[in-house]
TIBA-594897 format. One line per 5 residues: number of its first residue (from 1); their letters; for each residue y, x, z of N, C-alpha, C, O, CB. Coordinates in steps of 0.1 Angstrom, whole numbers, plus 5000, padded with zeros to 4 digits. Each point is the difference from the previous one (the first is absolute). Glycine has a CB too. Example, Ala and Ser with C-alpha at 12.3 -4.5 7.8 and 13.67 -1.06 7.14 Angstrom:
2
1) AS) 4943/5132/5078/5012/4991/5000/5012/5009/5000/5000/5010/5007/4988/4971/5005 | 5023/5015/4981/5011/5009/5000/5011/4992/5008/5011/5005/5001/4983/5007/4977
***
This chain:
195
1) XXXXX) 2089/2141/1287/4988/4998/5007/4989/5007/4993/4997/4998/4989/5011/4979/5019 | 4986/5032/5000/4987/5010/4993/4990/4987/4996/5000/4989/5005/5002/5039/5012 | 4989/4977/4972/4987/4995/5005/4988/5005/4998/4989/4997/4995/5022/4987/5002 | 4994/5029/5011/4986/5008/5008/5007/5007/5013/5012/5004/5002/4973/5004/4973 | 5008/4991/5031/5010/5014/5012/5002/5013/4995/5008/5007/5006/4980/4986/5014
6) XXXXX) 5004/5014/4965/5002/5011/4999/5014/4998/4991/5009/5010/5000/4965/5001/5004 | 5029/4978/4988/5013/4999/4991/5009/5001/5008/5011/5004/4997/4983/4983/4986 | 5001/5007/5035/5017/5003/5009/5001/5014/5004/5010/5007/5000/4992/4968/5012 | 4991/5027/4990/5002/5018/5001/5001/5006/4995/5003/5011/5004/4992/4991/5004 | 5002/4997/4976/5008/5006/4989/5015/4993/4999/5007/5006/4992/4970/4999/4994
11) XXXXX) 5029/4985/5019/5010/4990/4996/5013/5013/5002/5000/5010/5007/4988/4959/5003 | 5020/5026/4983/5014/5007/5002/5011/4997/5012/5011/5005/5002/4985/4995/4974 | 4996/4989/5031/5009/4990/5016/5002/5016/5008/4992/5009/5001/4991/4960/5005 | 5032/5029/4997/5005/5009/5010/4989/5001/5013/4993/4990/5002/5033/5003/4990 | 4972/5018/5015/4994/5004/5010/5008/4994/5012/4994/4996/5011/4997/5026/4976
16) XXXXX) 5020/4976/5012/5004/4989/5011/5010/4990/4991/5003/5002/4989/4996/5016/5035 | 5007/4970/4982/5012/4991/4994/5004/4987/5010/4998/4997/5012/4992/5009/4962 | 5016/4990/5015/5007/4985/5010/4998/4993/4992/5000/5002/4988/5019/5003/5025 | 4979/4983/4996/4993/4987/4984/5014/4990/5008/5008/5006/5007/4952/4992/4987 | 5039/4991/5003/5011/4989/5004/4997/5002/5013/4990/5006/5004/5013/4975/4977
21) XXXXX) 5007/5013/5024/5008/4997/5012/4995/5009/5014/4998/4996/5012/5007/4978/4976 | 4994/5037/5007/5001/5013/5007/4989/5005/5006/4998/5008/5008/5022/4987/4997 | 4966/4994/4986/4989/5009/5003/4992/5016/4997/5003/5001/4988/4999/4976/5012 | 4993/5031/5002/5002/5012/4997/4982/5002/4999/4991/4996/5008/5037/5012/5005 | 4972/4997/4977/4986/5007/4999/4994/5011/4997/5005/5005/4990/4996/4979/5007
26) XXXXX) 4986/5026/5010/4995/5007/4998/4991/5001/4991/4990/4996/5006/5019/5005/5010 | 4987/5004/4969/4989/5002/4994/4989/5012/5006/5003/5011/5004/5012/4979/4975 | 4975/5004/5021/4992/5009/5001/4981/5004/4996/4991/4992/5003/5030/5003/5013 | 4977/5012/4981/4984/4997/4992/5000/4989/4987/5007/5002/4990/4981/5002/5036 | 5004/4987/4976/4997/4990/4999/5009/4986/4999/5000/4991/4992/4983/5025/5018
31) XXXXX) 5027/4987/5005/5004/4988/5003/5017/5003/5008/5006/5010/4996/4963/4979/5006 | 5035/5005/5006/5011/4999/5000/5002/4995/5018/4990/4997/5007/5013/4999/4963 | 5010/5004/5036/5004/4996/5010/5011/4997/5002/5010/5006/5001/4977/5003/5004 | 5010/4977/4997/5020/4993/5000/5003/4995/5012/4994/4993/5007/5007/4998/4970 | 5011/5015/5023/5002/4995/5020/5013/4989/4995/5012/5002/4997/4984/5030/5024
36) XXXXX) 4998/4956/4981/5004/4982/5001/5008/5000/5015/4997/5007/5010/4977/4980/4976 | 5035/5006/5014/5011/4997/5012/4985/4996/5014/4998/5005/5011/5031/4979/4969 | 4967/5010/5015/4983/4994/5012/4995/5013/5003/4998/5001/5012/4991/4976/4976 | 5009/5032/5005/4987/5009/5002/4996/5008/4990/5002/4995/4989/4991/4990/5024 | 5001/5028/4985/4997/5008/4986/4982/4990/4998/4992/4994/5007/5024/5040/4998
41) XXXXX) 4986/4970/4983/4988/4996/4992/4993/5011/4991/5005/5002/4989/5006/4974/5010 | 4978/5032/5006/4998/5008/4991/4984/4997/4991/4989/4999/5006/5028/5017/5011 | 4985/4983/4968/4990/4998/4994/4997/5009/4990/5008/5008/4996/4995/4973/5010 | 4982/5020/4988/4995/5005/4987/4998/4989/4994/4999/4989/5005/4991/5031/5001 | 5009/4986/4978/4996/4988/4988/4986/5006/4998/4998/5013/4999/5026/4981/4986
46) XXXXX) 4968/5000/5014/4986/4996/4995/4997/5007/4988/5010/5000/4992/4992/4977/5017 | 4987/5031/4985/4998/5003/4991/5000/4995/4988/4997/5006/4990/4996/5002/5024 | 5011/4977/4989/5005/4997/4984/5012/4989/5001/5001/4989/4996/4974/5015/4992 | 5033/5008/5021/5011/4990/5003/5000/4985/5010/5009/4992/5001/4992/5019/4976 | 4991/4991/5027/4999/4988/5015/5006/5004/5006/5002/5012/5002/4981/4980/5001
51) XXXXX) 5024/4996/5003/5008/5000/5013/4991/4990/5014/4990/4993/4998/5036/5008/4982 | 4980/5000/5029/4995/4994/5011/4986/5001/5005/4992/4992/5004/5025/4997/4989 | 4982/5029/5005/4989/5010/5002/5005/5007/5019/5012/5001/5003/4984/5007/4962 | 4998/4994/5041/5005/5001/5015/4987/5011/5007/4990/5002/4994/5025/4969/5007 | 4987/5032/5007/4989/5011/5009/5004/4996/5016/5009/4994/5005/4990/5030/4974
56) XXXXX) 4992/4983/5026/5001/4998/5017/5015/5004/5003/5008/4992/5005/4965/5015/5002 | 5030/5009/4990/5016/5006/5002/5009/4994/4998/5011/5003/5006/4984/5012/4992 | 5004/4976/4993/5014/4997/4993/4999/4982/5006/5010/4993/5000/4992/5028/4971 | 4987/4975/5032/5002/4987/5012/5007/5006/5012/5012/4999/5003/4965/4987/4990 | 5015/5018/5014/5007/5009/5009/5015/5008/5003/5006/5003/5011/4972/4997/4986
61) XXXXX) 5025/5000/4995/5014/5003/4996/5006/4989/4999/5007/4997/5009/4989/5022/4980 | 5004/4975/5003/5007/4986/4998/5002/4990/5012/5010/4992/5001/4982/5009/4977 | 4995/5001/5034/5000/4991/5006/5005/5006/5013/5002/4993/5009/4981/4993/4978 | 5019/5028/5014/4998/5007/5015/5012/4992/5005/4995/4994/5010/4994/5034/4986 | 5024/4968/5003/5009/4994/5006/4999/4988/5004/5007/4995/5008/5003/5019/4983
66) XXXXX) 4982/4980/5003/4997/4987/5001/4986/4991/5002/4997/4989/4996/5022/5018/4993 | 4976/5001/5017/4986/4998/5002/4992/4986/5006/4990/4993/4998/5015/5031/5004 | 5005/4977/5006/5000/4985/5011/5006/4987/4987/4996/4989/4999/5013/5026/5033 | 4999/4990/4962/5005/4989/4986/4989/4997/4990/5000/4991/4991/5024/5019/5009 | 4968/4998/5003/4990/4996/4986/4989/4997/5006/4991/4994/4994/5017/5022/4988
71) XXXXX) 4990/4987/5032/4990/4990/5007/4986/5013/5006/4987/4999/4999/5020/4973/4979 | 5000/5038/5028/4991/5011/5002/5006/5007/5010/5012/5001/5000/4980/5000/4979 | 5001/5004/5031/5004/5006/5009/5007/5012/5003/5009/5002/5008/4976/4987/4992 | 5009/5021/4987/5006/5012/5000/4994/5006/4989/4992/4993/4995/5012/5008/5029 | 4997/5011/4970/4997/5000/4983/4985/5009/5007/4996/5009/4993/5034/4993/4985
76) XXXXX) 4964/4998/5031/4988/4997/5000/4988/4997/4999/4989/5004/5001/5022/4998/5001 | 4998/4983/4995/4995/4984/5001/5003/5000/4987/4994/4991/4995/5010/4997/5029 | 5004/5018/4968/5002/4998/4985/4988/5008/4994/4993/4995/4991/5034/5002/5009 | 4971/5010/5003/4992/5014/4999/4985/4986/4997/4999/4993/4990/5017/5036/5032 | 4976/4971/4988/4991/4992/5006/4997/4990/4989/4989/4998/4995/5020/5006/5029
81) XXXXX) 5005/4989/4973/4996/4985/4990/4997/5006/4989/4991/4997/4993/5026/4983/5015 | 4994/5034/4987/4998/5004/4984/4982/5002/5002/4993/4993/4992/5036/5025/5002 | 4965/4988/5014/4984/5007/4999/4991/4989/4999/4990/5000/4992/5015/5020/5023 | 4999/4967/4994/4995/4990/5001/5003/4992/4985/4991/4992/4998/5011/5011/5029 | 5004/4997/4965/5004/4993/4990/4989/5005/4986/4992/4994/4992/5035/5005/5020
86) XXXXX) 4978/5017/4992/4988/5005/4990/4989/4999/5003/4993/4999/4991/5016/5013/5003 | 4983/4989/5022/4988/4999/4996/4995/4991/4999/4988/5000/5001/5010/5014/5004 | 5011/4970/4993/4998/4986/4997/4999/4997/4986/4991/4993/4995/5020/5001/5025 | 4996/5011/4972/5001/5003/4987/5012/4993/4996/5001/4996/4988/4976/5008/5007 | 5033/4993/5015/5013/4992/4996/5012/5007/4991/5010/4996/4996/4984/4992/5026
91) XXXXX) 4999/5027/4978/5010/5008/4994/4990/5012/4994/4989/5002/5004/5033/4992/5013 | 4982/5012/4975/4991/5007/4989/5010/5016/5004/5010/5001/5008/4981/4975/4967 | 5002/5033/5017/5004/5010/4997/4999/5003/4982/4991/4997/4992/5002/5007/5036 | 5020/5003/4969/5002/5003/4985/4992/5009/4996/4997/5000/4988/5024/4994/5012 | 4976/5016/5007/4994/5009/4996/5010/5013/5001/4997/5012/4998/4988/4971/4988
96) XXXXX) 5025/5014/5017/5013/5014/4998/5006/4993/5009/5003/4989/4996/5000/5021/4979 | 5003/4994/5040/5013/4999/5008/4996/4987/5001/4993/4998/5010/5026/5019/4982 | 4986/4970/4999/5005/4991/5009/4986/4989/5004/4988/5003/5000/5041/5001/4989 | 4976/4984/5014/4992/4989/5005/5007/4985/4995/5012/4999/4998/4981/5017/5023 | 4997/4973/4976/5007/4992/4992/4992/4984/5006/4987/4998/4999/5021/5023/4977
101) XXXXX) 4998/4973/5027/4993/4985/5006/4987/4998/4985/5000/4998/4988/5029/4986/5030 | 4960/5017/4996/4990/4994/4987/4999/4990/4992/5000/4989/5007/4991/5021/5004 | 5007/4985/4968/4997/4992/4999/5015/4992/4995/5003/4992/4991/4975/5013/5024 | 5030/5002/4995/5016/4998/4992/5004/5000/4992/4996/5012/4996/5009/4992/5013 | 5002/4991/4980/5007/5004/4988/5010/5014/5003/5008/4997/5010/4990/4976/4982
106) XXXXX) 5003/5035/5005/5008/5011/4996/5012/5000/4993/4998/5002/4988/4983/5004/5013 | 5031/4994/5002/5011/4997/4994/5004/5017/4993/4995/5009/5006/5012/4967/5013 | 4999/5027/4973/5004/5012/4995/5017/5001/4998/5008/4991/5002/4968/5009/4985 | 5026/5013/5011/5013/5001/5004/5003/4996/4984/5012/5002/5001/4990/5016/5023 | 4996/4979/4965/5006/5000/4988/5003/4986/5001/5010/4994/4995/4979/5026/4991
111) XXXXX) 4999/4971/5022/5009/4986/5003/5007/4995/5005/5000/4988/5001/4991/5011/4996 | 5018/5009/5010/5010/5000/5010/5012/4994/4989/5003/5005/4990/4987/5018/5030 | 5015/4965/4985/5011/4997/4994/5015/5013/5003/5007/4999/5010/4980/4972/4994 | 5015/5040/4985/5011/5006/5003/5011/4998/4994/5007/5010/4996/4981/5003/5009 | 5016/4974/4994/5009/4993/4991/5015/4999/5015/4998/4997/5011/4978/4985/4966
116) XXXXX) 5035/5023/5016/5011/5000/5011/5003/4986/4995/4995/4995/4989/5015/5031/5016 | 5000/4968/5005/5011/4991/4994/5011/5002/4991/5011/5006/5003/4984/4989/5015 | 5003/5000/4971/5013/5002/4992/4991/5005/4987/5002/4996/4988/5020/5013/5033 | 4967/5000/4981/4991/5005/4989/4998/4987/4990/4995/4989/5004/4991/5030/5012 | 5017/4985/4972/4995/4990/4987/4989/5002/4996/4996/4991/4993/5023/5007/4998
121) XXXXX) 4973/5012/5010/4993/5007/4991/4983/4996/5010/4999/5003/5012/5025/5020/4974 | 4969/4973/5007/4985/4997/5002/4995/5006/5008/5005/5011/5002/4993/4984/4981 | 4990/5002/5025/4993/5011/5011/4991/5005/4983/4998/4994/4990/4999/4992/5046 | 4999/5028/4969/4992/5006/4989/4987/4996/4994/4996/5004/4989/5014/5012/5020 | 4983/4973/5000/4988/4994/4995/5003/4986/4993/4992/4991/4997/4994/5020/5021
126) XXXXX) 5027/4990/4979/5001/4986/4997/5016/5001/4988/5006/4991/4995/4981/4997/5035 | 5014/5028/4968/5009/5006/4987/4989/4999/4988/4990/5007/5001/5028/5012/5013 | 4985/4972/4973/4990/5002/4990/5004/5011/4995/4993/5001/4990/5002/4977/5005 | 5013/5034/5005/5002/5008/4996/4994/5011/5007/4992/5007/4993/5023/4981/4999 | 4987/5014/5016/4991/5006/5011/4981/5004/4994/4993/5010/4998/5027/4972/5021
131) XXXXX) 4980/5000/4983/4985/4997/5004/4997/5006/4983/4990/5007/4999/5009/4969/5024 | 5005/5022/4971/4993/5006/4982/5001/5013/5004/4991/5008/4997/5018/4976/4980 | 5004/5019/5031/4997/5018/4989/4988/5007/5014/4996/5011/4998/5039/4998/4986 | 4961/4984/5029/4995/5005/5008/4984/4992/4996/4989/5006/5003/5035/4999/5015 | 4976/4986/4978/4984/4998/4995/4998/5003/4987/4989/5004/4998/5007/4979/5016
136) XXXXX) 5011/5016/4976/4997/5004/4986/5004/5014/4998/4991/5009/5002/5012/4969/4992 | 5010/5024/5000/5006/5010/4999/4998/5014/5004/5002/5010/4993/5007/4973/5006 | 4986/5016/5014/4996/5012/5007/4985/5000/4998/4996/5011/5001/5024/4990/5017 | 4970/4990/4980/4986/5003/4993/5001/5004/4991/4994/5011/4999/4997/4976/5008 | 5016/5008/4982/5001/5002/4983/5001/5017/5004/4992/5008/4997/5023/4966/4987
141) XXXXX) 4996/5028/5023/5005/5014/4999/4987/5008/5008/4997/5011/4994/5032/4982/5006 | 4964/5004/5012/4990/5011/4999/4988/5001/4994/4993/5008/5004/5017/4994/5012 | 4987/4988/4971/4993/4996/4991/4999/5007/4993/4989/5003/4995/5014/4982/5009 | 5009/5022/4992/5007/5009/4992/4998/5015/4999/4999/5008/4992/5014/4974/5011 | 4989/5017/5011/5002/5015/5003/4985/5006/5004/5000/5012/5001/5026/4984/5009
146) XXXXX) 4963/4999/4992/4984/4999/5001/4998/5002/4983/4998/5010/4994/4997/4972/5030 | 5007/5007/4971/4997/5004/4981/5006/5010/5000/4992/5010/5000/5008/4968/4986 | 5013/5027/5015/5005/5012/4994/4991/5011/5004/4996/5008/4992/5027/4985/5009 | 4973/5007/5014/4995/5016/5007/4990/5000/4992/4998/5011/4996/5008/4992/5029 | 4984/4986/4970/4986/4994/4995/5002/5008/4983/4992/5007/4994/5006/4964/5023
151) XXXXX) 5015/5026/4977/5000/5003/4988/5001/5016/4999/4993/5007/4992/5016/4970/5003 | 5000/5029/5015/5004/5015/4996/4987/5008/5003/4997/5011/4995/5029/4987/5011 | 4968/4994/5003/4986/5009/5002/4990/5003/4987/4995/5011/4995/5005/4978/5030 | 4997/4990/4971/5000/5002/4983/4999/5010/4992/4991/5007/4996/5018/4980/5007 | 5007/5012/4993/5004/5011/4992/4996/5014/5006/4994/5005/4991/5025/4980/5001
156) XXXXX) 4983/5022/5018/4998/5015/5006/4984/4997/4994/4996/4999/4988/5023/5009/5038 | 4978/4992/4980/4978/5002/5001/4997/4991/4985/4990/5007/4997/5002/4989/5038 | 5008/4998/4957/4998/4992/4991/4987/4991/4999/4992/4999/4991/5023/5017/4999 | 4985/4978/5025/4990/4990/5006/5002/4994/5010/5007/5008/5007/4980/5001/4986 | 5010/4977/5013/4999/4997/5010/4988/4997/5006/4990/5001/4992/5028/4994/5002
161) XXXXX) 4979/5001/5020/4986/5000/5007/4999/4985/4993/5006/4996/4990/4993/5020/5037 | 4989/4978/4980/4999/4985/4999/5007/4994/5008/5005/4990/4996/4976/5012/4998 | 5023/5001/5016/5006/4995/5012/5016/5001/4994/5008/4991/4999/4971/5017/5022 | 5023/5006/4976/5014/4996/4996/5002/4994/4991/5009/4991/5003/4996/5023/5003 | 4990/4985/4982/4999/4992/4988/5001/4983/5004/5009/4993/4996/4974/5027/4994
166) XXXXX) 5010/4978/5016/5004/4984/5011/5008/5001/5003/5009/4992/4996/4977/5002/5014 | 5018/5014/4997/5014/4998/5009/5010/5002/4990/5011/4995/5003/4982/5015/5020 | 5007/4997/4964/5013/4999/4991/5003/4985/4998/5009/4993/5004/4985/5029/4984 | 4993/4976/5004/5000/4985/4997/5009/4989/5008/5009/4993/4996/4969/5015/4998 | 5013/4993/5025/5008/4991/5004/5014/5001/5005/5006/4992/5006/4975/5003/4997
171) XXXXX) 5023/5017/4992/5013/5003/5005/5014/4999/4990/5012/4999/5001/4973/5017/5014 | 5006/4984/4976/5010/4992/4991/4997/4985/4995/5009/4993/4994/4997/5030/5000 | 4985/4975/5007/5000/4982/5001/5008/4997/5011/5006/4990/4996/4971/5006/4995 | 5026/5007/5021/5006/4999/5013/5011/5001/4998/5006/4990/5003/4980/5017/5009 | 5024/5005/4984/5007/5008/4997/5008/4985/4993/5010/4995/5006/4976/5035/4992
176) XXXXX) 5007/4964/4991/5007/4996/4987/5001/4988/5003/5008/4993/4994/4985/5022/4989 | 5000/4978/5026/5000/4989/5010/5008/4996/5004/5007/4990/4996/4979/5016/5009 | 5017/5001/5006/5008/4997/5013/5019/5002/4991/5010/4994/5001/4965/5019/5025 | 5023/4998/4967/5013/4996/4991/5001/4993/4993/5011/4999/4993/4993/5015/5007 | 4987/4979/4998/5001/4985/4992/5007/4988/5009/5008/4991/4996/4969/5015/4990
181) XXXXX) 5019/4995/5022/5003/4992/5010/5014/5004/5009/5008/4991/5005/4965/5007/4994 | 5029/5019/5001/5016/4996/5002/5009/4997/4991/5011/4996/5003/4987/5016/5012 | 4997/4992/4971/5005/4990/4987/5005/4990/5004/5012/4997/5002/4974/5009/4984 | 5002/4986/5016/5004/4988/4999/5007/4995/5015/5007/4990/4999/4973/5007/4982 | 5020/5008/5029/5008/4998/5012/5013/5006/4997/5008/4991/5003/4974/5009/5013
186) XXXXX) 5023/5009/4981/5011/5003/4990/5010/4988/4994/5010/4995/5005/4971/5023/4987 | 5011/4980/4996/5005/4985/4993/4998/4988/5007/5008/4991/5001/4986/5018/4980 | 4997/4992/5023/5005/4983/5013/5009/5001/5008/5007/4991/5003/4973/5002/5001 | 5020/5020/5000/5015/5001/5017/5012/5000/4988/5010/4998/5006/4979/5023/5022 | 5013/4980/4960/5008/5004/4991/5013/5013/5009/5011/4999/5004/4984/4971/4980
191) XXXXX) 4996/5039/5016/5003/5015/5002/5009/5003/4997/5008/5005/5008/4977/5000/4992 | 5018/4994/4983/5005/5007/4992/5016/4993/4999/5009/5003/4993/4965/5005/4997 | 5024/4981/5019/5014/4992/4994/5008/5009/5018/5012/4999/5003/4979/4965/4976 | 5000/5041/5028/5008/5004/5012/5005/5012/4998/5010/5005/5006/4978/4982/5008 | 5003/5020/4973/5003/5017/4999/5017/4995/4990/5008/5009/4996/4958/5009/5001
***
């Protein structure tokens, strides 16, 4: 599950596939199109990974077969409610492509339960292993790599600004921090008895 739209279009997901029980999907841009035994469903993810982001076309699409089922005459009449919705303010605009019920909570795709049956292994917000080396671990480390660029400049020129001079500082108080802390998440998950 991305959690940006630009991580899914960088993602490595096949350009087409088959998920269980013979659904088939198209990637594309942003977002994707899966044609379900009912009907295709085509969506984008939200700029930071939202889901259940939607536009006039892609109602319209969903509903064109079924128009009279969802309580509309003809996608017209779908057309009509989307304009009417927005200029009520029952639905917002993101700023980029999609539309999102105003005022709503926003669900994201990283919270999508992607746990199969039979899986032992934790959803990722809820792996303590995970969660250290993705909140600690990976700070400590670009903590690191800021002091380093901070230091070699240092050394080349044999000065820093004021500004960098701060920023050394806090970058290795930061730096020396947050590895303290996967230290100690380290020794509490007792890591070392798994290595």
């Amino acid at each position: 599950m991305p959690s940006s739209s630009s991580e899914w279009i960088d993602t490595n997901v096949p350009a087409r596939g088959e998920l269980q029980d013979d659904i088939y999907y198209v990637k594309h841009g942003s977002g994707c199109t899966v044609n379900l035994s009912d009907g295709e469903v085509d969506f984008d993810f939200g700029d930071q990974g939202e889901i259940g982001g939607f536009d006039e076309w892609r109602l319209v699409c969903f509903a064109r077969h079924r128009t009279v089922e969802y309580g509309f005459e003809n996608e017209d009449a779908v057309k009509q409610c989307f304009k009417a919705a927005l200029a009520e303010g029952t639905i917002s605009y993101s700023g980029h492509i999609l539309y999102y019920v105003t005022d709503a909570p926003r669900s994201l795709a990283v919270d999508v339960d992607s746990i199969l049956p039979g899986d032992s292994l934790p959803r990722r917000d809820q792996d303590p292993v995970l969660v250290l080396y993705a909140h600690y671990f990976l700070a400590a480390n670009l903590m690191r790599e800021n002091y380093k660029k901070l230091d070699v400049k240092w050394k080349r020129i044999g000065y820093l600004s004021p500004s960098d001079s701060s920023n050394l500082g806090i970058y290795i108080s930061s730096w020396l921090g947050f590895l303290a802390v996967t230290c100690e998440g380290f020794e509490k998950l007792k890591i070392r008895l798994l290595l």
